[in-house]
N, C-alpha and C positions, 0 to 999 in steps of 0.2 A: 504493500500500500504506500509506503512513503517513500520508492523506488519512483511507481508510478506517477504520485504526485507531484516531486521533484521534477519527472519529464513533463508531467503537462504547466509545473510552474514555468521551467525553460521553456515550454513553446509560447507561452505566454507572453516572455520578457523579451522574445527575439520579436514582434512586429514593434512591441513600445522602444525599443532597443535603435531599430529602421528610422522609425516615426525622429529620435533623436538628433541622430545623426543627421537627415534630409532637411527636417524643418527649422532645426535648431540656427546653423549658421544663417538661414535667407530671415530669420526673427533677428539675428542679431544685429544683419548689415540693415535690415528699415527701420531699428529701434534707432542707432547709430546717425543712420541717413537722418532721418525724421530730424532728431536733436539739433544737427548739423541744418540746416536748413530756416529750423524755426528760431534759435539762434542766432541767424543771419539778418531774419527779419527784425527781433525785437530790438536789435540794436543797431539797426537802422531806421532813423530817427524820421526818416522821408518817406517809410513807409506806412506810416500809421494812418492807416484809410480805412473804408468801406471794403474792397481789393483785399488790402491785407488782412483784416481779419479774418474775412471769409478761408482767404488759405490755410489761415493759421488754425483755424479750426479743422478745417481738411486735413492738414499735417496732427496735429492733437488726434484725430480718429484711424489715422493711418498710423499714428506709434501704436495704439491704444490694440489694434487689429495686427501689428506685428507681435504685439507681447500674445496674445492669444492664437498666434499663427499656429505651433504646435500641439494644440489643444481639439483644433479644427479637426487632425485625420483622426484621433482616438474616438470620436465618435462612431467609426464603424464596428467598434466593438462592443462585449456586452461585459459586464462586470456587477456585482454586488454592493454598490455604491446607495445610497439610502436618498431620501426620495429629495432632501433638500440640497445635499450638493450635488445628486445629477441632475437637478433642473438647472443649478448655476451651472456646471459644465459647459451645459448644451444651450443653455440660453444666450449664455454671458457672451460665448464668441460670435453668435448668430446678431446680435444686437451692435455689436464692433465693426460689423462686417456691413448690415445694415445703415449704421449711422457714417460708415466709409461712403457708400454708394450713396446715400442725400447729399453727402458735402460736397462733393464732386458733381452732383446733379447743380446743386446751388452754384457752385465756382464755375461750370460750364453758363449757366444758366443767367450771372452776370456778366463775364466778359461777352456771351451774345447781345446782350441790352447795350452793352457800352460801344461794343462796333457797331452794332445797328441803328442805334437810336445816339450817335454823340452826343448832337447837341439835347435830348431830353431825357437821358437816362438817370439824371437825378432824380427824374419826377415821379419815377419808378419806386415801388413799393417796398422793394428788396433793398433800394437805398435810403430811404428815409427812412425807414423802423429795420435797422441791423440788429440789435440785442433781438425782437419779437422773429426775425428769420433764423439766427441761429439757433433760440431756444426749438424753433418749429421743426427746423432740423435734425435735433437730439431728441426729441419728446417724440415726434411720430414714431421712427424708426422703435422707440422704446415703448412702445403701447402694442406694437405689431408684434414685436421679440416676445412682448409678456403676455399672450393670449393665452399658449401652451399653462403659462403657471395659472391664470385665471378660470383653468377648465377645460382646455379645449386638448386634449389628450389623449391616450391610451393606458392611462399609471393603473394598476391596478392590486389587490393589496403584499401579491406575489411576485409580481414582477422585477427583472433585472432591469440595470440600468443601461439602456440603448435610444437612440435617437427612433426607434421607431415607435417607443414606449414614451415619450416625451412629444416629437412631434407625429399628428397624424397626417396621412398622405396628401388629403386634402388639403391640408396648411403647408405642406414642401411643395404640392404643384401653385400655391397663388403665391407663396413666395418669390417659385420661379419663373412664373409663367405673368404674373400679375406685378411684379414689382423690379426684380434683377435686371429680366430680359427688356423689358420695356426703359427704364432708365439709359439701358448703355445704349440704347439705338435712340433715345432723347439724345444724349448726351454726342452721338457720332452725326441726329442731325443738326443740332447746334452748330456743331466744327462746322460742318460744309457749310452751312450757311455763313459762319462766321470767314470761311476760305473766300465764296463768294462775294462777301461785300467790303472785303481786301483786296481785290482783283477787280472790282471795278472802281473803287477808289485809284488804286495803282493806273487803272486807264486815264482816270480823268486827271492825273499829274502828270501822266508819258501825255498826255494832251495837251497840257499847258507847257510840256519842257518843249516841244516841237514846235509850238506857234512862236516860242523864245529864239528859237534856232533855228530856224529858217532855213531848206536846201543843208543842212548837215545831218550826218548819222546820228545815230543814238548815242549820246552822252554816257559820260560816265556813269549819272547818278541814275540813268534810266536802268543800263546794266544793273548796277548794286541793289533794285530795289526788284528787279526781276530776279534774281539770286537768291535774294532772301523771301520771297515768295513761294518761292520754288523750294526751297528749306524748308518753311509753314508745309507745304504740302506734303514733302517726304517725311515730319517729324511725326505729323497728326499718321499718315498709312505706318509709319515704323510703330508707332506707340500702338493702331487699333490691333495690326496683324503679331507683335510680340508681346501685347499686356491681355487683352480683351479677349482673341480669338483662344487662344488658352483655357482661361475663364467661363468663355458660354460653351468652349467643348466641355470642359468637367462640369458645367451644370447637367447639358443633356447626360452626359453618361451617367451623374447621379441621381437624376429622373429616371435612366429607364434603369439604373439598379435597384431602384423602389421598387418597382414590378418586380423584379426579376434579379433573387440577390447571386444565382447564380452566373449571370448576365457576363460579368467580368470578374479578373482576379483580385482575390485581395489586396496582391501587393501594387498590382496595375492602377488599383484602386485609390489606394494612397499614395502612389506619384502622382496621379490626376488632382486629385484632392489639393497636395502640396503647392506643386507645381499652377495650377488654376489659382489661388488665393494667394501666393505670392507676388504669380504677376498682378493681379488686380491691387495688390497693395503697392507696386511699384509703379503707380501710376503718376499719385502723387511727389512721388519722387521725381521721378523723371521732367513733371512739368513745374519743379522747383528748381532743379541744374540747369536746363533750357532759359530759365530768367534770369539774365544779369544781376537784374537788382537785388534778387536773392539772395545770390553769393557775392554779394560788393563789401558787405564788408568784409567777409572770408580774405578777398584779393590784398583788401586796402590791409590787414593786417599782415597777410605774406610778403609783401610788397614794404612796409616797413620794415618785416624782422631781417629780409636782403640787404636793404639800406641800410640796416645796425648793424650786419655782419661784417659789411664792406669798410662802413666805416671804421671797425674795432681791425679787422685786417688793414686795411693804409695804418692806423696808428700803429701798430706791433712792427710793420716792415719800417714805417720812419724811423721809430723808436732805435731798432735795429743795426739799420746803418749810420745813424748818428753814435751808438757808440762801436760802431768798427772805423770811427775818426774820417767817414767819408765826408763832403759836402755837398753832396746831391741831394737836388730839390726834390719833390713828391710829387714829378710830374704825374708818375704811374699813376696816383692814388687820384688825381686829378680827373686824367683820363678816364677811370675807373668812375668816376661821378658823372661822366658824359662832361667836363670843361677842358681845358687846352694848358698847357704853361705857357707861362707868364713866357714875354722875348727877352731875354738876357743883352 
């Protein structure tokens, strides 16, 4: 008996073991990422807007769904857990994940008003009551998370603790069918539209630069702004096809493992899992590094600790050759600053 029990404790330890290894480091690099980011923002002092908090909330639910990243695949199994910590289990990360995908609806949802609508998008609802948008943001997604605890279940006074005993099928298809899937395709027609009224702004400047310049080619600035247009357009396809497409394939496949828990393998199972909910948490990321302003003051600090290096380097070389009795000037160190020496 305690032969056998030992082997099924080992086969136990080896998926939570997988689950470790796999989800562990991509939680540590969004907790990291996230930090780094939001950091960037609060101490810059030019960001504190409508804009920025929005993100900064986004970035808050995207740490908040990295620290619960690992928690997500152990749902596919069943365990002896007692009724009040596996509802937080399986609640706690579905509500992180939840409150990911509003903030990202909201952040998509105002940079469309602001390219669409420049001059009136103050007048806009989402910019005049921010505190009453973000609360709306966390309190929905958290009323939706908490039906399961309000009743709507399968718990019953025997039962193990699994995601199909906490939520019922019916609440995972309008999850996904009613709320996931429809947001990311809000959210990818947003961009187009937002690509759209970038591309004909861009026109009506390559219009104005040409009635300037008269019988000559395209300018320089027409180039650069067709460049970075063209950047917009690859960044948004690289973000849908490497963050998103991920994403809604491990929804379907955990749709139809509902039906059907033979359907796919276990451990197939939890790379889709992982792998699907990391990229979605790297979304936000990725349209934090894309922002200058984000990481400015990152730069402006690298950029000074260079200039203190350089500086304490020319003094240790002056230092230097003044007591090897020479009388050479510091033109090096000079140079080294981007100046010239003096003419002798």
């Amino acid at each position: 008996m305690e032969n056998s029990s030992g082997h099924a404790g080992a086969q136990g330890s080896s998926p939570m073991r997988f689950i470790f290894w796999l989800s562990g480091p991509l939680s540590l690099f969004i907790i990291l990422a996230n930090l780094f980011i939001i950091l960037g923002i609060l101490c810059n002092r030019k960001l504190h807007g409508p804009a920025s908090w929005f993100f900064l909330s986004l970035l808050s639910a995207d740490l908040l769904a990295g620290a619960a990243l690992p928690f997500i695949p152990q749902m596919q199994f069943e365990d002896s857990r007692g009724y009040h910590i596996c509802f937080f289990v399986h609640v706690a990360p579905n509500f992180l994940f939840l409150a990911l995908l509003a903030n990202l609806l909201v952040v998509h949802y105002e940079k469309y008003l602001c390219i669409s609508y420049p001059l009136h998008f103050h007048c806009f609802w989402v910019h005049r009551w921010v505190p009453l948008c973000l609360l709306l943001t966390w309190v929905l997604p958290l009323l939706f998370a908490c039906l399961p605890v309000l009743g709507w279940n399968h718990w019953g006074p025997s039962s193990n603790c699994s995601y199909h005993q906490v939520f019922p099928t019916a609440y995972l298809y309008l999850e996904i069918y009613g709320f996931l899937i429809p947001s990311i395709l809000a959210m990818a027609f947003m961009s187009i539209q937002v690509l759209r009224a970038a591309r004909h702004q861009l026109q009506e400047i390559k219009k104005v630069l040409r009635s300037v310049n008269q019988g000559q080619g395209p300018s320089e600035l027409e180039q650069h702004l067709e460049v970075r247009h063209a950047k917009c357009i690859a960044s948004l396809s690289l973000i849908f096809l490497v963050c998103w497409v991920p994403y809604v394939a491990g929804l379907h496949v955990s749709a139809l493992a509902i039906q059907n828990r033979s359907f796919i393998g276990k451990y197939t199972l939890l790379i889709l899992t992982c792998v699907g909910s990391s990229s979605a948490a790297a979304v936000p990321i990725t349209l934090g590094f894309c922002n200058r302003q984000y990481t400015q003051f990152w730069r402006e600090v690298v950029a000074k600790g260079c200039a203190g290096c350089r500086a304490r380097c020319c003094e240790r070389g002056e230092a230097g050759r003044q007591q090897g009795g020479t009388s050479q000037s510091g033109a090096s160190c000079l140079q080294a600053e981007g100046g010239a020496p003096a003419p002798s």
